[in-house]
PASEBA-1860 file (N, C-alpha, C; in nm, 3 decimals):
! residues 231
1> XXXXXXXX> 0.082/-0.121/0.000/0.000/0.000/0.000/0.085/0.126/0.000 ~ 0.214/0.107/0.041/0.290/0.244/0.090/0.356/0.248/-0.104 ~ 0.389/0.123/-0.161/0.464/0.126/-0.250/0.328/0.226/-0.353 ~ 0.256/0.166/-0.358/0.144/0.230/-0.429/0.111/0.338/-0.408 ~ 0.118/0.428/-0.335/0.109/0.586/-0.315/-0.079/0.557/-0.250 ~ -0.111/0.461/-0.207/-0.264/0.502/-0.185/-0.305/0.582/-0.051 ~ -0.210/0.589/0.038/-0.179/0.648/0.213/-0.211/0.793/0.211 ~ -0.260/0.850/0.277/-0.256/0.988/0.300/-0.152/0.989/0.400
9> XXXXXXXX> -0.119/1.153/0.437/-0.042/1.185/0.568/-0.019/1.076/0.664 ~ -0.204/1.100/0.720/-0.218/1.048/0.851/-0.195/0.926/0.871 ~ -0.228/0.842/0.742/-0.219/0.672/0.756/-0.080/0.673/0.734 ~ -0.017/0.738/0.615/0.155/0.705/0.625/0.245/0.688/0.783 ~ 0.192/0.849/0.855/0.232/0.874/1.012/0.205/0.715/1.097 ~ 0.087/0.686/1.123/0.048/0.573/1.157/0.122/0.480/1.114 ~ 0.174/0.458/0.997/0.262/0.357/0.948/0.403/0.370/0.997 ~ 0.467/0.446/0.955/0.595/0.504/1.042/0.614/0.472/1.225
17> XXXXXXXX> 0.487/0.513/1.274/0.475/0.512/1.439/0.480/0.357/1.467 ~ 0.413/0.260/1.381/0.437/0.150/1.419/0.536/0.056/1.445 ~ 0.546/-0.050/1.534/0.667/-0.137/1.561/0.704/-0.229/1.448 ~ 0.598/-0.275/1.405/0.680/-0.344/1.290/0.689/-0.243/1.135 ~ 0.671/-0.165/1.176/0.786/-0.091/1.035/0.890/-0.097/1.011 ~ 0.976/-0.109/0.883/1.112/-0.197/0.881/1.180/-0.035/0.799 ~ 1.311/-0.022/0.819/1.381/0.101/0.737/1.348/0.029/0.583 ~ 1.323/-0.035/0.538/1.275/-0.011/0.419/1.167/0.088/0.367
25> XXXXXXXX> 1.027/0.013/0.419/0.937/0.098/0.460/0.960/0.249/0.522 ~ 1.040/0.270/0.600/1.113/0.424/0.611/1.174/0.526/0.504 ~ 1.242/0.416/0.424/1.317/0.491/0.296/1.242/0.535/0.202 ~ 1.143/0.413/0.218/1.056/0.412/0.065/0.921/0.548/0.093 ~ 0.917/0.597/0.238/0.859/0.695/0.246/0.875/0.870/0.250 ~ 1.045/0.805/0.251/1.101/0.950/0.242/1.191/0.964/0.109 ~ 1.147/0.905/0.020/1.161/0.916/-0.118/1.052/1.002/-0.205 ~ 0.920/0.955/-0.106/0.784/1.006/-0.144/0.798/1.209/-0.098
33> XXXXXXXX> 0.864/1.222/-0.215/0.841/1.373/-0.185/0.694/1.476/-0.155 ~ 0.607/1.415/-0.224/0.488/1.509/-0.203/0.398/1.468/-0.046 ~ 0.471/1.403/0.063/0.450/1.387/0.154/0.567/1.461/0.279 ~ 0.638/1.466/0.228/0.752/1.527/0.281/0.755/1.658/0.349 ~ 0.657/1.756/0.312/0.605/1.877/0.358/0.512/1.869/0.471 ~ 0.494/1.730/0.498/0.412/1.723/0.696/0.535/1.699/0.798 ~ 0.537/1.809/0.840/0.648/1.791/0.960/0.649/1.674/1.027 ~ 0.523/1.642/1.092/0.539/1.512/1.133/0.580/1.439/1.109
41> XXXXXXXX> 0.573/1.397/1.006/0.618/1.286/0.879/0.772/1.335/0.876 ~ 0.832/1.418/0.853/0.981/1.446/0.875/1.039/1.405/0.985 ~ 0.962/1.477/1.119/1.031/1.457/1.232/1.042/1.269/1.234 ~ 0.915/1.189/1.235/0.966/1.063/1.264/1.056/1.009/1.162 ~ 1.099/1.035/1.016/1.188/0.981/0.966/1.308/1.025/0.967 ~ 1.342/1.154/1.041/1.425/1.205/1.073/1.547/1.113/1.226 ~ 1.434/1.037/1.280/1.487/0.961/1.407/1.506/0.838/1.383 ~ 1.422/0.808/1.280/1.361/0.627/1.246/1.558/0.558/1.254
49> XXXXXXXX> 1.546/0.451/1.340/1.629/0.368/1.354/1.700/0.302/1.188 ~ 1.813/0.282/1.155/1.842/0.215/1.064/1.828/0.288/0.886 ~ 1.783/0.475/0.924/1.766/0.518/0.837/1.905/0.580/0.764 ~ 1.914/0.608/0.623/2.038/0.631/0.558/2.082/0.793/0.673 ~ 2.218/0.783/0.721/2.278/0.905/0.808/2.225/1.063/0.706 ~ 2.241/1.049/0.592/2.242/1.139/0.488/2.082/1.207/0.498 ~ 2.065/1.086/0.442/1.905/1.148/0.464/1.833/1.191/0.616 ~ 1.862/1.157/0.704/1.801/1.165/0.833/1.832/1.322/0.850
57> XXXXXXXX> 1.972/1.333/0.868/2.075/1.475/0.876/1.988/1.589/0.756 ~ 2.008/1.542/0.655/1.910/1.635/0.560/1.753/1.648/0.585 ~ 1.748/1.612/0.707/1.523/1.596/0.722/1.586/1.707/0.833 ~ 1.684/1.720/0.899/1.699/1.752/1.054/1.679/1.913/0.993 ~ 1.785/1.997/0.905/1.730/2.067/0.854/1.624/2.128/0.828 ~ 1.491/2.071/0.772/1.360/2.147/0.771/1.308/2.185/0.877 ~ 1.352/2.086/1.014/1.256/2.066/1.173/1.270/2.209/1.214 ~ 1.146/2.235/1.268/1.177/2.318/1.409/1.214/2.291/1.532
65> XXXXXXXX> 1.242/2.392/1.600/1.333/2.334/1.762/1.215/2.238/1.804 ~ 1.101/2.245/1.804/0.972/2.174/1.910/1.014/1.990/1.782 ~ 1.036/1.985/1.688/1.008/1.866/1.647/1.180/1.863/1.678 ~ 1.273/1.897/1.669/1.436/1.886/1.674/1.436/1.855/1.810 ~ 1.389/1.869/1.923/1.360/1.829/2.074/1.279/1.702/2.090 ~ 1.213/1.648/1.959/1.178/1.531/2.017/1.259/1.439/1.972 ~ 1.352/1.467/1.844/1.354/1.407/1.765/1.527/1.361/1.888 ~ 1.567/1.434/1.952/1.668/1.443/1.998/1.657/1.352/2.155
73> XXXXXXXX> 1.539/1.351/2.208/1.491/1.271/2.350/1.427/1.157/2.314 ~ 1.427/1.129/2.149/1.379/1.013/2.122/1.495/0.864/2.182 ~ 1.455/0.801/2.229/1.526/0.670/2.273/1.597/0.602/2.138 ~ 1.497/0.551/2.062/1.533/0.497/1.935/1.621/0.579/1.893 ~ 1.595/0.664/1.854/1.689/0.834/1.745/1.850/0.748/1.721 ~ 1.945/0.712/1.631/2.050/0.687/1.610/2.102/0.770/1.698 ~ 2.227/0.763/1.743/2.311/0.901/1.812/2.402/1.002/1.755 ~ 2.409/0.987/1.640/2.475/1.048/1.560/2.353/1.153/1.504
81> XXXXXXXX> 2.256/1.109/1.479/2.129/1.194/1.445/2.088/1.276/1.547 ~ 2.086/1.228/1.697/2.049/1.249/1.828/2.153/1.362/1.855 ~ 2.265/1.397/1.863/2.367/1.489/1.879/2.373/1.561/1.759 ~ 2.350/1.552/1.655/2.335/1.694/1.586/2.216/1.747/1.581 ~ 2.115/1.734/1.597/1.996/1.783/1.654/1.970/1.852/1.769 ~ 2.083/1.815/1.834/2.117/1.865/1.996/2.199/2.008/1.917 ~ 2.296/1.978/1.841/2.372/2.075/1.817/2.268/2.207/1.763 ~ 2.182/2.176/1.696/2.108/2.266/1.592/2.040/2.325/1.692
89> XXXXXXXX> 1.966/2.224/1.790/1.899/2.348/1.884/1.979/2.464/1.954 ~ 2.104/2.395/2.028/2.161/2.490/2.069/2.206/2.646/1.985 ~ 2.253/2.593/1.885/2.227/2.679/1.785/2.134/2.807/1.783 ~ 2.021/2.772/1.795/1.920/2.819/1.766/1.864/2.915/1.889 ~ 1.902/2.839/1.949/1.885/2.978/2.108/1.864/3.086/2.120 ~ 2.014/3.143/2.073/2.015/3.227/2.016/1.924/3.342/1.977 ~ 1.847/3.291/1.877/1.826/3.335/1.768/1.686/3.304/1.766 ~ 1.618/3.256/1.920/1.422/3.232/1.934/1.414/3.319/2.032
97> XXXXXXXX> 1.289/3.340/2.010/1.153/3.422/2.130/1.216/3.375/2.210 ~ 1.140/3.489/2.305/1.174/3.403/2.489/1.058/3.382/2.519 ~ 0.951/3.334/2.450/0.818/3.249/2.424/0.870/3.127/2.390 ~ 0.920/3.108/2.313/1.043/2.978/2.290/1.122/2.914/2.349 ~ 1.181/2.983/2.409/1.288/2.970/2.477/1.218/2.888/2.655 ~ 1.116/2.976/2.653/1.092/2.913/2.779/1.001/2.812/2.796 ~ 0.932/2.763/2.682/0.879/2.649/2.645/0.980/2.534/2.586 ~ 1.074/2.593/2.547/1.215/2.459/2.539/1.243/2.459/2.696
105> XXXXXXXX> 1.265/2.579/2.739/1.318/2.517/2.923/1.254/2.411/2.970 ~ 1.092/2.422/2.962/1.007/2.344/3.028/1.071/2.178/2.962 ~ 1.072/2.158/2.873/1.123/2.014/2.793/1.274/2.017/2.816 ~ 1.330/2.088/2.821/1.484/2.028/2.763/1.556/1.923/2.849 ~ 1.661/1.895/2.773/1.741/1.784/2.881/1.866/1.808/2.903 ~ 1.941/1.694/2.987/2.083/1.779/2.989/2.120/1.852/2.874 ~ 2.157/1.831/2.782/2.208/1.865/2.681/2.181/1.990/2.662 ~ 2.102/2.045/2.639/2.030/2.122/2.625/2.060/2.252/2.758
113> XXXXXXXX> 2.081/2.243/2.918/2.056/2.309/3.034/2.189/2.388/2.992 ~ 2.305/2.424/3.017/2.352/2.509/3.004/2.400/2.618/2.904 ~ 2.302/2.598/2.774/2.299/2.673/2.731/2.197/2.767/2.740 ~ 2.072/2.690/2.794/1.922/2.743/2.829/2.027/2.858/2.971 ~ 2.119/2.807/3.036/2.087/2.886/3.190/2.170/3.019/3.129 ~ 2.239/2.981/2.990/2.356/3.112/2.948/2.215/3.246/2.886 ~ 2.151/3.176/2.840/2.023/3.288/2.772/1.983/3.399/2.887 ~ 2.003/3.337/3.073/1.988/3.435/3.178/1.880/3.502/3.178
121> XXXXXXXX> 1.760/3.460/3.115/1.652/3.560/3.140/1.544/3.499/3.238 ~ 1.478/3.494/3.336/1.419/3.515/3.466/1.345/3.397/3.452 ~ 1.274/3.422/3.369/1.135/3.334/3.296/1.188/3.245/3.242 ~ 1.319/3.231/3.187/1.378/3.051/3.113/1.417/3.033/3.216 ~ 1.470/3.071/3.335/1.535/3.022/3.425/1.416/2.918/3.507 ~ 1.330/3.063/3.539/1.224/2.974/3.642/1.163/2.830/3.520 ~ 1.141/2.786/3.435/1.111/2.690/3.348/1.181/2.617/3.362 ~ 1.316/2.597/3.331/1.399/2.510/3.339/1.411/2.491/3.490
129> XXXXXXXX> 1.388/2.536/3.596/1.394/2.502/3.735/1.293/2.385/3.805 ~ 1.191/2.442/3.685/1.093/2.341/3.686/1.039/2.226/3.602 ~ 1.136/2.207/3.493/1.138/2.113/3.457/1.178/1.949/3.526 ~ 1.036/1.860/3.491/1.051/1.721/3.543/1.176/1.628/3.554 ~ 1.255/1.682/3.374/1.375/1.606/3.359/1.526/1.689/3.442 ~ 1.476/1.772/3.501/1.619/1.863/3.573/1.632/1.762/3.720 ~ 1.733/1.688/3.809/1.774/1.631/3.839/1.848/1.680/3.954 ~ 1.884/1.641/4.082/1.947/1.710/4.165/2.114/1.708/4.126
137> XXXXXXXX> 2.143/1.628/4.088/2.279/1.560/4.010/2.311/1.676/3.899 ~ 2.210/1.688/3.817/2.259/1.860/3.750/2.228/1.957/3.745 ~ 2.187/1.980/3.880/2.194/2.099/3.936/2.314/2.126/4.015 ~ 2.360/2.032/4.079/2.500/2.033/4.161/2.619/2.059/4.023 ~ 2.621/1.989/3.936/2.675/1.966/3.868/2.700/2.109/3.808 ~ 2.587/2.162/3.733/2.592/2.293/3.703/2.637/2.396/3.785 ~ 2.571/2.434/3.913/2.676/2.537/4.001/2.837/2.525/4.041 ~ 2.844/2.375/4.039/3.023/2.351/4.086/3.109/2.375/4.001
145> XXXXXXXX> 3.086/2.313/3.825/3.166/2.293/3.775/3.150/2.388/3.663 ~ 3.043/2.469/3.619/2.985/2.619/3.556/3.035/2.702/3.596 ~ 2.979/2.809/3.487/3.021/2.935/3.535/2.869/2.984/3.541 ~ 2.785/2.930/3.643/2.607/2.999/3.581/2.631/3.165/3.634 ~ 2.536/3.194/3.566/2.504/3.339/3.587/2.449/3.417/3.751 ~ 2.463/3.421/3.849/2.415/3.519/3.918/2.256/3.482/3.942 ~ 2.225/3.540/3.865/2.018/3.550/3.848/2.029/3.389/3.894 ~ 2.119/3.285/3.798/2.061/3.162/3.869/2.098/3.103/3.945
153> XXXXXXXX> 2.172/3.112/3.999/2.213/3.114/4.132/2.093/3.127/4.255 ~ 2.076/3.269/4.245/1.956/3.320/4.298/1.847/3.277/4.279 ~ 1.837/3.232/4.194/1.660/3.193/4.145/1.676/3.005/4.189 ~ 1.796/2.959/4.242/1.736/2.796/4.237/1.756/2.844/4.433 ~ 1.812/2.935/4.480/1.819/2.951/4.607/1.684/2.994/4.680 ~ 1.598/3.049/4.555/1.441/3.110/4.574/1.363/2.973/4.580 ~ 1.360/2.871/4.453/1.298/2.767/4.411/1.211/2.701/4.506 ~ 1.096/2.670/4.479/1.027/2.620/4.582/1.047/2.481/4.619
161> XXXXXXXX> 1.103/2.413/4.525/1.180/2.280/4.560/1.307/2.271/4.574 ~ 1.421/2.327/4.453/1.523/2.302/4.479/1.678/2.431/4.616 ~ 1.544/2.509/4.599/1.594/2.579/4.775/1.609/2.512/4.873 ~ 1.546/2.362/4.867/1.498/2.371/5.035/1.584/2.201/5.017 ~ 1.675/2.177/4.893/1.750/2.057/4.891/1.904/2.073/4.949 ~ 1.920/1.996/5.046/2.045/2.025/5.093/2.174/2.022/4.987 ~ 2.160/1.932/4.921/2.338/1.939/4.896/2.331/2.034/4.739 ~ 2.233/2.087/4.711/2.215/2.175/4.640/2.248/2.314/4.689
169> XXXXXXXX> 2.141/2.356/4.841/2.204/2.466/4.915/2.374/2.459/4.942 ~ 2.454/2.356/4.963/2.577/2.336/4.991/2.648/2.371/4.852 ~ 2.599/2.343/4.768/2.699/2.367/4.650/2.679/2.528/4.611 ~ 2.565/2.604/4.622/2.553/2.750/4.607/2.599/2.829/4.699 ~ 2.668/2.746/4.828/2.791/2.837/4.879/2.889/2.817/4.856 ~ 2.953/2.731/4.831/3.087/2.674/4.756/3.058/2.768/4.628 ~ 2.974/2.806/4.563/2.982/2.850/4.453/3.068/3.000/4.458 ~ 3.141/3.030/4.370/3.191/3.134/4.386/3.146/3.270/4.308
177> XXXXXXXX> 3.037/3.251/4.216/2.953/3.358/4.187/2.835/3.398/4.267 ~ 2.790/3.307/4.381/2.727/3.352/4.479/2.709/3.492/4.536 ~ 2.612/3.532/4.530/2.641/3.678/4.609/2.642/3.643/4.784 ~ 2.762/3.728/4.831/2.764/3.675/4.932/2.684/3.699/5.059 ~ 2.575/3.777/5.059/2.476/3.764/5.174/2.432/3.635/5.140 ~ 2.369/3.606/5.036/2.308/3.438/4.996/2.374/3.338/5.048 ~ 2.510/3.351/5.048/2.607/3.268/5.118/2.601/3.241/5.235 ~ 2.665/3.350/5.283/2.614/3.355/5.421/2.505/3.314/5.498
185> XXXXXXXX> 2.387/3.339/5.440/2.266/3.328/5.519/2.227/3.168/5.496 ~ 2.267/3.082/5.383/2.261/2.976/5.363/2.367/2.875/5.439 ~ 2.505/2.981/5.474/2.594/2.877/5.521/2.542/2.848/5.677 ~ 2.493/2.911/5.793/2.408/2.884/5.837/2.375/2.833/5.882 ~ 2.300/2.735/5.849/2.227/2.643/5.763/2.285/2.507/5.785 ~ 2.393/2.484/5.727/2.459/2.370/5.695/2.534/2.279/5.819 ~ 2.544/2.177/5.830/2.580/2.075/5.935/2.718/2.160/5.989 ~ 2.771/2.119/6.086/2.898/2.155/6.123/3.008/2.125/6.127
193> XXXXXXXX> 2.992/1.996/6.028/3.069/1.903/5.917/3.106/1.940/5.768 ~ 2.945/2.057/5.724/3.038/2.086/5.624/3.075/2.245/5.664 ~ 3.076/2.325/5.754/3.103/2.421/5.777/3.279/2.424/5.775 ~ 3.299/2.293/5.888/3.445/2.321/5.901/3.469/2.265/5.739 ~ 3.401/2.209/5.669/3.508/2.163/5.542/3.485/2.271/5.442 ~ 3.372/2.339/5.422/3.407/2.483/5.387/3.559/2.604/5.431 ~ 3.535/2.575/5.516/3.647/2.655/5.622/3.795/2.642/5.581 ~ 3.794/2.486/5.502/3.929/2.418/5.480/3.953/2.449/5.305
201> XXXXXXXX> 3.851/2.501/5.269/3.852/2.496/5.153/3.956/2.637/5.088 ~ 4.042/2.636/5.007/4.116/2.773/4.930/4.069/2.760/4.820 ~ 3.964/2.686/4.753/3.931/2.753/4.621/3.810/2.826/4.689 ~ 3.712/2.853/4.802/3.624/2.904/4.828/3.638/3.059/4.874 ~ 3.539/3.152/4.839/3.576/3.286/4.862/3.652/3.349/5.058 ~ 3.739/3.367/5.054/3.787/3.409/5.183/3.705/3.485/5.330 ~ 3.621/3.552/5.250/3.502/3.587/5.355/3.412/3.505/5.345 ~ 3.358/3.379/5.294/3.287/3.285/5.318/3.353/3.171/5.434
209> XXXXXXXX> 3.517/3.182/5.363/3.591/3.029/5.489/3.592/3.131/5.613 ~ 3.560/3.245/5.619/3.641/3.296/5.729/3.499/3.298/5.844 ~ 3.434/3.290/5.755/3.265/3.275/5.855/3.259/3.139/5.850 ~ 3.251/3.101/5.785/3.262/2.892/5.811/3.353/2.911/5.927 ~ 3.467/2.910/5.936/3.537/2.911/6.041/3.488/2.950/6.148 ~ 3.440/3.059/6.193/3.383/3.102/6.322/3.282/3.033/6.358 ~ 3.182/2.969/6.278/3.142/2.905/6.323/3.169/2.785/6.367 ~ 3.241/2.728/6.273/3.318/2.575/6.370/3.333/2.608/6.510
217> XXXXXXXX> 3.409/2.745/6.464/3.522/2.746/6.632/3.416/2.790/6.725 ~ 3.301/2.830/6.728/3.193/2.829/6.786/3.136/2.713/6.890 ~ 3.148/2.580/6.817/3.103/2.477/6.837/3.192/2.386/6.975 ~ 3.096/2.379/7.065/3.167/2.339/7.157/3.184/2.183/7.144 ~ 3.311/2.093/7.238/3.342/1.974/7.180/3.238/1.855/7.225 ~ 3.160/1.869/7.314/2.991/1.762/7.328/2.920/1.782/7.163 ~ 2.922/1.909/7.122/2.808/1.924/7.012/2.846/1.829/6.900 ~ 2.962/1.808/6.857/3.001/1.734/6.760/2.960/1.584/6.771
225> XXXXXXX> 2.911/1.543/6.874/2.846/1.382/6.858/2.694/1.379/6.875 ~ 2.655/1.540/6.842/2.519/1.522/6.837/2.454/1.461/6.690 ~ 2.352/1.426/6.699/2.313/1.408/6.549/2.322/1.485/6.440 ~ 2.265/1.606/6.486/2.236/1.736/6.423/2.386/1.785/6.363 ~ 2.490/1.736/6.412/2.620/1.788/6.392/2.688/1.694/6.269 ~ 2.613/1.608/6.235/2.643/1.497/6.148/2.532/1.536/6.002 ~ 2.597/1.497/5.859/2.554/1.509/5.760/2.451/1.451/5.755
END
């Protein structure tokens, strides 16, 4: 039926979406040029497993970021298809709405987060803060080993979830773009385990170890086998 041209769009799509569709059946539909103009129909042959690299890469082209984002979190997606699709969005950042931009925050995935947190505008930030696929693992990840911006800094220290996660608060004082009342008022906060290992720290800002410190030295020697004094 597919060889015969009798399929519209929707039944071709349907055909494509299915499990037993074979990259033959894939090729032989993206040969069919006068179908080729339904995005849909692009985006899934753009991912389809076992499809020619050439052609897939040349479909990636027409997509927009919303079909280049699925086409990129698709499981199946080759990875070679899967990473330049990644590349194109990033790309594209740039160069979209911040109507866009903050409707990619809401979806994106790693790949995708530090270039979303470089865009720095309030509203992608808070999106991507709240995105399902953002992870406590890269969020730590991002403040330690980044250079994030300030605003986000601030805005995951605001967050109504990821404020109130400890080893998240611990890494936004270690952070050294922190503004330092935030620091402060967060260090605090923290066990008296990692205070003194703040304290020990020389890549950390000097008026941050130097208040970590006072507080250790604060700590009288019963308190340290309390619970509370333990991570």
């Amino acid at each position: 039926m597919v060889r015969g041209g009798s399929l519209d769009d929707f039944q071709l799509l349907d055909v494509l979406r299915s499990p037993f569709c074979t990259t033959q059946v894939a090729e032989m539909v993206a040969s069919m040029r006068e179908h080729l103009g339904t995005q849909s129909i692009r985006e899934k042959l753009a991912g389809f497993p076992g499809l020619n690299n050439a052609q897939a890469l040349n479909l990636l082209g027409s997509l927009p970021w919303s079909s280049l984002i699925a086409v990129a979190q698709n499981p199946k997606t080759p990875p070679l298809v899967r990473r330049q699709a990644e590349r194109k969005l990033i790309l594209q950042i740039s160069s979209m709405s911040l109507g866009e931009k903050v409707a990619m925050a809401r979806r994106a995935h790693r790949a995708l987060f530090p270039a979303l947190i470089t865009a720095g505008d309030d509203k992608i930030l808070t999106a991507l803060l709240d995105n399902p696929r953002l992870v406590e693992n890269d969020l730590v990840v991002l403040i330690s080993t980044g250079q994030p911006p300030i605003e986000f800094v601030s805005g995951v220290a605001r967050h109504h979830r990821w404020g109130k996660n400890y080893q998240v608060r611990r890494m936004i004082v270690e952070c050294p773009r922190t503004p330092l009342p935030l620091a402060l008022s967060i260090l605090v906060q923290l066990t008296k385990k990692d205070q003194q290992a703040i304290a020990r720290r020389d890549d950390i800002s000097e008026r941050v170890r130097s208040a970590a410190e006072a507080l250790w030295e604060r700590v009288k020697p019963d308190e340290l086998t309390r619970p509370e004094a333990l991570p």
